[in-house]
Structure formats: C-alpha cells, structure tokens
C-alpha positions in Angstrom: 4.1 -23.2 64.0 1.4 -25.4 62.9 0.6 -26.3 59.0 -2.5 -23.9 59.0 -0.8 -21.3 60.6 2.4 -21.8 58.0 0.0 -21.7 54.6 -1.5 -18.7 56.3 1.5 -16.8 56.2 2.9 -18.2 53.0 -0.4 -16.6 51.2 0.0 -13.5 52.9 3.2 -12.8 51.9 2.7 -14.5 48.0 0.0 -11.6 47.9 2.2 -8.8 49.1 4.8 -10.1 47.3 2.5 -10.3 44.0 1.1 -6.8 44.5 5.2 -5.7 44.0 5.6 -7.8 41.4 2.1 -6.3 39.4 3.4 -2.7 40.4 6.8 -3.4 38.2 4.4 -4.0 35.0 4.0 -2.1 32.4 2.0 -1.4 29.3 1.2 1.0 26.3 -0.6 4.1 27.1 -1.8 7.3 25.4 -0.8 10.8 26.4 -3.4 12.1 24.1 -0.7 14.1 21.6 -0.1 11.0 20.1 3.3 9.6 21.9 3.3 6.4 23.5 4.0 6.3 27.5 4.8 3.5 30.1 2.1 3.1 32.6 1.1 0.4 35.6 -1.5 -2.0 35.3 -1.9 -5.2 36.6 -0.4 -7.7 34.8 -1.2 -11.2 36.8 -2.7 -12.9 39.6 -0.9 -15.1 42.3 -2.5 -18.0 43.9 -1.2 -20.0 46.5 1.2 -23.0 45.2 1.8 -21.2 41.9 5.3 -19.9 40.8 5.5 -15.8 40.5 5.7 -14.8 37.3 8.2 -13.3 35.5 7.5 -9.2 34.5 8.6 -8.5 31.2 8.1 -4.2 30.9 6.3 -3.6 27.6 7.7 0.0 27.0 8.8 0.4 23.5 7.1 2.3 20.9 5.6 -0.6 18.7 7.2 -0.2 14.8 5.3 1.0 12.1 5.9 -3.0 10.4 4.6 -4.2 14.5 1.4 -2.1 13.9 0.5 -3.0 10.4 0.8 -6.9 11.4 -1.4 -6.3 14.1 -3.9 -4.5 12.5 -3.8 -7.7 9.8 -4.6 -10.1 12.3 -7.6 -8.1 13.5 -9.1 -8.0 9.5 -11.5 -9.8 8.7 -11.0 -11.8 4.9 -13.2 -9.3 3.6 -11.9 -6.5 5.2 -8.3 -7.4 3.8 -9.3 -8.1 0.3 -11.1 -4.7 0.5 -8.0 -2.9 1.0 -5.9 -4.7 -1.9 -8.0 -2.5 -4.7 -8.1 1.0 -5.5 -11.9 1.7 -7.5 -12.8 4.4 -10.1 -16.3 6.2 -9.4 -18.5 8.5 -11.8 -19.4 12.0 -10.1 -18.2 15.1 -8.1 -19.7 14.0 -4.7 -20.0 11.1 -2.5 -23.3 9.2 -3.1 -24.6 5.8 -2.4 -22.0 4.0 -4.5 -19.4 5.1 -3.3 -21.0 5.1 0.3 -21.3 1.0 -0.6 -17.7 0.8 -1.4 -16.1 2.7 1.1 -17.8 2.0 4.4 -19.4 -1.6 3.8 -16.3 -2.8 0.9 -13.9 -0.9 2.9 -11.6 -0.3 -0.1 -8.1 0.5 0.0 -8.4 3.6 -2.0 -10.1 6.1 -5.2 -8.7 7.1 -8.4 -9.8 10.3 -9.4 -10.4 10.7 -13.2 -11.3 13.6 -15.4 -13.1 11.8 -17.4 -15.6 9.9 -15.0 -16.5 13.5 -13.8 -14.7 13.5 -10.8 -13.0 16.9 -11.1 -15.0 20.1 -11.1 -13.3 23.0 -8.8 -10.8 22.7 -6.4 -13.4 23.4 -3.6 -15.0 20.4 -5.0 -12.1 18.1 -5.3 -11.0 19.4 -1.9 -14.2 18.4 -0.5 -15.3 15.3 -1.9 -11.3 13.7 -0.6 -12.1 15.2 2.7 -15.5 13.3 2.6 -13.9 10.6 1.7 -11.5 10.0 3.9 -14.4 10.9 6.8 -16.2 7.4 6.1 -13.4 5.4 5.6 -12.6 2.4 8.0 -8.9 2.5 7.1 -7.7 5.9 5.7 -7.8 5.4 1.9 -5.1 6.0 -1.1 -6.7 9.1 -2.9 -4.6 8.7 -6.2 -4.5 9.9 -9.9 -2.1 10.6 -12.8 -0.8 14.2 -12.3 1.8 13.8 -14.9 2.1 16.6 -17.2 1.4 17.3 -21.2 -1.1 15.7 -21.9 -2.2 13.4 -19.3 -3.4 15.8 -16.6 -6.2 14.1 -14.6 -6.6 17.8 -12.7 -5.9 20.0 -15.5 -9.5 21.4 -14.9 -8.0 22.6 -11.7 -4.3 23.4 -12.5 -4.2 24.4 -15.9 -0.9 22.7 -18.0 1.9 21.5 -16.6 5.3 20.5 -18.8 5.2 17.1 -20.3 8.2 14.6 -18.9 9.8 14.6 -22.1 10.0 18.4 -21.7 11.6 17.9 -18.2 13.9 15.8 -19.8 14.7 18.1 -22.6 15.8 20.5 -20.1 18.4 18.6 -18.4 18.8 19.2 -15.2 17.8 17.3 -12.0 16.7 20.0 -10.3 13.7 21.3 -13.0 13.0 17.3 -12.4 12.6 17.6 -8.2 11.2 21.5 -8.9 7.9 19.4 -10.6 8.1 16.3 -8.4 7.9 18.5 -5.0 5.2 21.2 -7.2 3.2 18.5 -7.8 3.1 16.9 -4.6 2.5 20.5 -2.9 -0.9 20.6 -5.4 -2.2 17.4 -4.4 -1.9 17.8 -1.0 -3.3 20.8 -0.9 -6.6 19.3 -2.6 -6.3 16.3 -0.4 -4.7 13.6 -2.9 -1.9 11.2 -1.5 -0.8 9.1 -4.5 1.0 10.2 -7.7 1.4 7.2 -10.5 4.5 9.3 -11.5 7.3 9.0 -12.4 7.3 7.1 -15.6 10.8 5.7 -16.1 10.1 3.5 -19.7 13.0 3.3 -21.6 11.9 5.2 -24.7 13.3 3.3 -27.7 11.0 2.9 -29.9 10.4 6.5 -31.4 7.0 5.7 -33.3 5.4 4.3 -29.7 1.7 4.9 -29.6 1.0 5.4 -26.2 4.3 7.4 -24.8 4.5 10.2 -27.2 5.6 13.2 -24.6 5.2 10.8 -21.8 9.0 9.5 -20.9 12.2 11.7 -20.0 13.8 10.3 -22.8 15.8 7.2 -24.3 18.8 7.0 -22.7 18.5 4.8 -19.5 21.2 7.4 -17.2 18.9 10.1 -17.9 15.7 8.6 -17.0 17.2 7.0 -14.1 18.6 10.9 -12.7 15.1 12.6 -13.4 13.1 9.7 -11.7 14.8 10.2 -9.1 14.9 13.4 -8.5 11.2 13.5 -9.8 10.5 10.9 -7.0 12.4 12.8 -4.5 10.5 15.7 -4.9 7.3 13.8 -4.5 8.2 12.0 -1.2 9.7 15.4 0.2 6.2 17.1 -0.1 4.7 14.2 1.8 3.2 12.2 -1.6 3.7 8.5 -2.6 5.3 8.3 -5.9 4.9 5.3 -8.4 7.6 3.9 -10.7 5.8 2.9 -14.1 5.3 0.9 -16.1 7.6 -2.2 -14.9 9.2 -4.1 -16.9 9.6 -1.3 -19.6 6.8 0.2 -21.9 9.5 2.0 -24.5 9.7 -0.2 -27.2 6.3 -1.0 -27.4 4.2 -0.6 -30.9 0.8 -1.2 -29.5 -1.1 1.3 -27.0 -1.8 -1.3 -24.2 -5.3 0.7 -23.9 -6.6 -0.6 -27.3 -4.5 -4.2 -27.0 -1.6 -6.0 -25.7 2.3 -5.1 -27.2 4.6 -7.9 -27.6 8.5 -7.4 -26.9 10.6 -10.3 -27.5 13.5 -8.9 -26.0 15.5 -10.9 -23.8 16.0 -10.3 -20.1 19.8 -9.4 -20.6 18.9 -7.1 -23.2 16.2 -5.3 -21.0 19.2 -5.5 -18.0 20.9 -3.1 -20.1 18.1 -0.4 -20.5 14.1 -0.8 -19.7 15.5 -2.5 -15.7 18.1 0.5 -15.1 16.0 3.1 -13.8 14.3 0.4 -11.2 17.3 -1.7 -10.5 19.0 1.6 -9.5 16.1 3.5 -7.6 15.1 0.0 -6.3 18.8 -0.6 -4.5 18.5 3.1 -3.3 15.5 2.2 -1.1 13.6 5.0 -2.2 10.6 3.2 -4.2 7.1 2.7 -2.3 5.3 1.8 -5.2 5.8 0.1 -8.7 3.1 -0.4 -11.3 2.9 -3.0 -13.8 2.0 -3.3 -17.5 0.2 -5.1 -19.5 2.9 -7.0 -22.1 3.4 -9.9 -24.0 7.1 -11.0 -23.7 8.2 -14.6 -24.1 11.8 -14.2 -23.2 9.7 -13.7 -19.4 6.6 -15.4 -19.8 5.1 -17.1 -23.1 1.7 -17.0 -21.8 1.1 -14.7 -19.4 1.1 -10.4 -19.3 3.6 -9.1 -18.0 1.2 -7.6 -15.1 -0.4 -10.9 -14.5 2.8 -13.4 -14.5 4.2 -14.0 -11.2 7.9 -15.0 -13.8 7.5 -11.0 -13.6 6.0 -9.6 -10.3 7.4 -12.4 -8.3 10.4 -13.8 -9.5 12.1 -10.7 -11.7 10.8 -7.6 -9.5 10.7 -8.7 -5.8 13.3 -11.9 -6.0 15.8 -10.4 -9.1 15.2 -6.7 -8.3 14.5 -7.1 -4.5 11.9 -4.9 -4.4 10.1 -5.1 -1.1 7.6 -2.0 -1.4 4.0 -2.0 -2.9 3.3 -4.0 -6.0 0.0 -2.6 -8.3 -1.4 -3.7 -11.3 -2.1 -1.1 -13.9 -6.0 -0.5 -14.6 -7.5 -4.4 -15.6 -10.1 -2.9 -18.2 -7.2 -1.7 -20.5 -7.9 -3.3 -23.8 -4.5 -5.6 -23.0 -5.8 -7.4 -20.7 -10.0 -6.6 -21.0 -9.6 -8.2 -24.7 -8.8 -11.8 -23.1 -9.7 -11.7 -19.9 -12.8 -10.6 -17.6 -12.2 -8.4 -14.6 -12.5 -11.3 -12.3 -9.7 -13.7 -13.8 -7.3 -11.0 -14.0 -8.1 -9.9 -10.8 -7.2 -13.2 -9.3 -4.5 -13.6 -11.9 -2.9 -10.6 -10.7 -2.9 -11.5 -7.1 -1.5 -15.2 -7.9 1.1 -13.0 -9.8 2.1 -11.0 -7.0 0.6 -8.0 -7.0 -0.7 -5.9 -4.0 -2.7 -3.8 -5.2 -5.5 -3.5 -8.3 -6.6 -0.9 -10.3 -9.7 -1.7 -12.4 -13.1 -2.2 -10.6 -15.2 1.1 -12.5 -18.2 1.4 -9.6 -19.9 -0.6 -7.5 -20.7 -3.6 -9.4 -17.1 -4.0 -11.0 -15.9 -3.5 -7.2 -18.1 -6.1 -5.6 -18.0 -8.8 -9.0 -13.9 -8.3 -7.9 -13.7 -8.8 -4.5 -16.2 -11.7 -5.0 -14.0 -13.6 -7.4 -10.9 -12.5 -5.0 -12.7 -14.1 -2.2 -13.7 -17.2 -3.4 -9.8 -18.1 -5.0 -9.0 -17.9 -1.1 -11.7 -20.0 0.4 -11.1 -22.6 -2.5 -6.9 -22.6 -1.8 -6.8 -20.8 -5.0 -5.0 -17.7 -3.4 -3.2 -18.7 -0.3 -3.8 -16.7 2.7 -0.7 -15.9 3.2 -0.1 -14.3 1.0 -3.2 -12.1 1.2 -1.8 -11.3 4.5 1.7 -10.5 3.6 -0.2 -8.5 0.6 -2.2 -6.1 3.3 0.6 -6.0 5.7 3.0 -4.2 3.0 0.0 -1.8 1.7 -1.2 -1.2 5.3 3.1 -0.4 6.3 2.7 2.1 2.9 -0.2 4.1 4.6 1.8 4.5 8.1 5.1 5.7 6.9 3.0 8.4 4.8 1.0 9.3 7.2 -1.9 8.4 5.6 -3.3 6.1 8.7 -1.9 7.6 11.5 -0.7 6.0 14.7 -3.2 7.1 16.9 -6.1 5.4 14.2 -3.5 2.6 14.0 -3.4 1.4 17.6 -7.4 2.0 17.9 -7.1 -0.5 14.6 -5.9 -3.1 17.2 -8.7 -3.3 19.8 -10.5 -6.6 19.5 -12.7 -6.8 16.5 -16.2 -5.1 17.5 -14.2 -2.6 19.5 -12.4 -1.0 17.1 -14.1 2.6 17.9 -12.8 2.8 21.6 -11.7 5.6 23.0 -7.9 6.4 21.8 -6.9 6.7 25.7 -8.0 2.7 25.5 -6.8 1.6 22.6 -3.0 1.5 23.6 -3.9 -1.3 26.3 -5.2 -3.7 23.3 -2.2 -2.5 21.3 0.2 -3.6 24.1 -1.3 -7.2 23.8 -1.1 -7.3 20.4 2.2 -5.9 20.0 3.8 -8.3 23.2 2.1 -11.1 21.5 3.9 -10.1 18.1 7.6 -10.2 19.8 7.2 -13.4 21.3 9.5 -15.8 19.8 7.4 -18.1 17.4 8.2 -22.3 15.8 10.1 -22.2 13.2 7.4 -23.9 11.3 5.3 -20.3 12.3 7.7 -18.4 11.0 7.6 -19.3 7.6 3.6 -18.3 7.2 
C-alpha cells in the first residue's frame, strides 16, 4: 500500500476510533429537580499523529466543600469581601440603601434590629426577608438575636419568651431543645436563617452588667448540657445557631457596649470553666458558628481585644480548640472596641485576627468605608489573599449545608464570570469543569495556598 494510501486509512480509523472514545465521556448535567446526572458530550479532538486521550468519566456529585471552592475562584475581590460582613439597616422595607448594599456590595447578610425599625408585623418582616433574598447575588444570612428575657429583637412580633437563665433554672435539657427548635420554627416561618444563640458565658461574676438573665447559669456542666441541647433544637428546625461570646463574657464587670472589660485570668483557669462549653460542643462537631467579644485579657493578648487578636481567633479557637466552622466578630461599634478604634481598623484588625465574618457596618456608608479599608489591606499585602479565600470558602460551605444557597444556585455560581445567569440546564457543564479541575492533583507548593 503506498504512504498516501497508509495515512489515509490511519486518519480514518483515528476518527472512528475518537468518535468511541468521545462517546465514553461524561459530564455534569441537570435533570431539572435538582439531582445531578451523567450525560455524553464531547470531550476532545483527535488529529492525525496525536496520542488518544485518556477518558476520565466525571460522574460524581461534586461536595458541598467542591462547590463553595469553585464558586471562590469565580469571585471577584470585591465580591468576596462583600460576603465576609453582615450590615445593619434603618427601616421596614427595602429602599435604595439597602438596594446599594445588596446587589452592587453583594453582602453576605442583614441583621435585623428592633431598634433600627426593622420589625413592624410579621407580614412585614416576612416580606422585607423575602425581598431580600429576591436581589441577592449569593443568598444572604438574615440574622438577629432571638434570645429570650429581655433581649428579644422580634418581641414586636412574638410577644416574651423565657430568659436563658430561666431555661436554666428549670433544669432540664429538654425545656432547653423545646426553645432552641421553637425558636428556630418562628424564624423560619418569617424568613430568618441565623440565631446568635446560644450564649454559653460562664456566669461567675454575679454583679455582671451586661449578662443579668442572659446565661443558663454558673456552673460550666450545665451550660454546656443546655447549649447543646439549645443548639440542637436550632439546627433540627433548619436554623444556624451561634455560640457566644468566645472566650467567656462571665466574669466580666464592664458592659462591652459602653467599654472594654478586663479579665486577667489565665488560660488554665479559663480551661476549667469559660472554654468547657466550646471545647466540648466544639469536639462534638455540632458548632457552625462562634462569635467573639470584645475583652481585654493579658494572660491571651496584652494588647489586643479578644475579638481582634489572632492569640485568640487564630491560635486558641481554631488551632487549641480546633474549631473549623465560621468565625464572627461581635458588632465593631460596641463601645469596646468603637472607644479605640474606628470601624475601618477593626475591621481589618478583625480579619488579620481570624475572623470570617463582621458585624458592625450601620448603612451604607459604614458598609462601603468597611469594605474599602478591607480592600485596600489586600491590595497592599496587608490581608493575604489567602486567607480571604479560605475566609469565603468556609462562610460560602455554611450557606450550602443550610440550605441557604442551594445547589442548583450553586452550580449556576460556577459558570464563567459574566455568565453567571445561564440557564440551570447549562450551568452543570461549567460546574463539571470547575469541579474536574478542582480534583486534579495539584504541587505541593499549591497546596499550601
């Protein structure tokens, strides 16, 4: 057979032999309930001289940690900064602030507050969350303290509800889940998703300003058994609960609100009581969320709040205390940290620290003065990327396994940037690529960013 002839036949049969190999390929596709199916797609092309590829089938259901690292990479800087605070706003309906902050910010989340007017009827409330939630880029953290005696955000709307000290009073673990999983059935019913509850501070300090009725009382087994079972309750009506407020607000004798307490315990002493309730419920796995305070204690850091040292969010909570959920800062205008700090330096502070998520920015200006300083620490190698990254990745997981953002929004999340908004029977062909690129093995050197 001559050479001709011989190539001839070698490039017919390298483009059957191609169209066999594409036919074995597989990738992500939608059924439209949601489920993820296998289906055939073309996967390379086979020229003359080249070496057939090797088909790797792409069938598994990408993980909820495989989605929200995806959906990272896609973020823009601002974009990812947007969803490490959570804002308060003034009124009952969503206007051009909160417009702003929502759809061009893109914020992680809301708090709703009784006192900024955000709370008139449960219509309302139901409503506005439902708005809310319309216009948002990534589904948002609608969150608020629904605690019980007196701090009620929705008392307007519920009436009163007993005080932790009373549930602690009573006893028994069950009262303790009765309230966690009653509570979590309100909120969801008026569209809320985050609880800052349960406190778990130590309460030793009988004269404490700012915890009177607030704590299940002052012996560390107790607390821990009623956060838990508080907690429990939460997650089983489908609500993110919140340990507070880490390391241990008990023996305080200054209302953070007003200015910063000191405690100059030392760390074993704190082992034995204020760390109980989270080392316990941390080595349960059962935490998604701890909060912070604002305290002075040198034994930690001699310089440094508490909710701005990363002695305390880094190294005691997540490296000591293993903690691998959702860090937040409790709100950055509180008189403890607002008395020495502006909003922008203990935003920053905060991050540097460790923490995910921020509570402070009050409107629009607050919110955009925050995620300006936030942005600028980055491009100046102030705040490392990575750890902006890691930051979104754990906050962005949080919204998954809640339901919050759900899969189907999550995989049309992964499209290329600027197409974002295709159509859901689209978007698991840009998810496959995202998600095969994710499992390929990376350099060691890779690994460690």
């Amino acid at each position: 057979m001559r050479k001709n002839q011989r190539y001839c036949v070698l490039v017919l049969l390298l483009f059957l032999l191609s169209g066999n190999a594409c036919s074995a390929g597989t990738s992500i596709s939608s059924t439209g309930s949601g489920q993820i199916t296998p289906t055939t797609r073309v996967t390379a092309t086979v020229r003359p001289g080249q070496t057939l590829p090797t088909v790797v089938p792409s069938t598994a259901t990408p993980t909820i940690d495989e989605l929200a690292r995806g959906i990272v990479r896609n973020l823009t800087l601002d974009q990812k900064l947007g969803q490490m605070i959570i804002v308060e706003f003034y009124g009952a309906t969503y206007n051009a602030d909160l417009q702003q902050m929502i759809e061009k910010s893109q914020i992680s989340g809301v708090l709703i507050e009784n006192n900024n007017g955000n709370v008139e009827s449960s219509t309302q409330l139901t409503t506005l969350n439902a708005t809310l939630q319309a216009h948002a880029h990534i589904p948002l953290f609608i969150s608020t303290d629904f605690e019980g005696g007196y701090v009620n955000e929705l008392r307007r709307i519920t009436g009163e509800r007993p005080s932790e000290a009373a549930i602690g009073a009573s006893g028994s673990t069950q009262y303790a889940y009765d309230q966690g999983l009653a509570a979590a059935h309100t909120l969801t019913a008026l569209g809320l998703n985050v609880n800052f509850m349960p406190i778990v501070d130590v309460l030793t300090n009988p004269n404490n300003p700012g915890l009177p009725q607030r704590t299940f009382g002052s012996d560390p087994t107790l607390v821990t058994n009623m956060g838990r079972a508080y907690l429990k309750g939460l997650t089983d009506g489908g609500v993110i609960g919140c340990l507070k407020h880490f390391p241990g607000l008990g023996a305080a004798s200054v209302d953070p609100h007003r200015s910063l307490p000191t405690d100059n315990r030392s760390l074993s002493q704190l082992a034995s009581i204020d760390l109980v309730p989270y080392r316990t419920l941390i080595s349960e796995g059962i935490v998604p969320m701890v909060m912070t305070t604002h305290l002075l204690n040198p034994q930690l850091d001699p310089r440094l709040p508490t909710s701005l040292s990363p002695a305390v969010v880094t190294d005691l909570l997540r490296n000591r205390l293993h903690f691998e959920g959702v860090t937040i800062s409790d709100t950055l205008w509180m008189g403890g940290i607002s008395n020495t700090y502006s909003l922008a330096q203990a935003a920053v502070l905060a991050v540097k620290a460790g923490e995910d998520l921020l509570l402070g920015p009050r409107g629009l200006s607050e919110t955009r003065s925050t995620l300006a300083a936030l942005k600028q620490a980055v491009l100046t190698g102030e705040l490392p990327a990575s750890q902006i990254n890691a930051a979104v990745e754990r906050i962005l997981t949080l919204k998954l396994r809640y339901g919050i953002l759900s899969q189907t929004r999550a995989l049309q999340l992964l499209a290329p940037p600027g197409n974002d908004q295709a159509p859901t029977a689209r978007a698991p062909f840009y998810a496959s690529e995202v998600i095969a690129d994710l499992r390929r093995p990376r350099p060691l050197w890779q690994r460690a960013a």
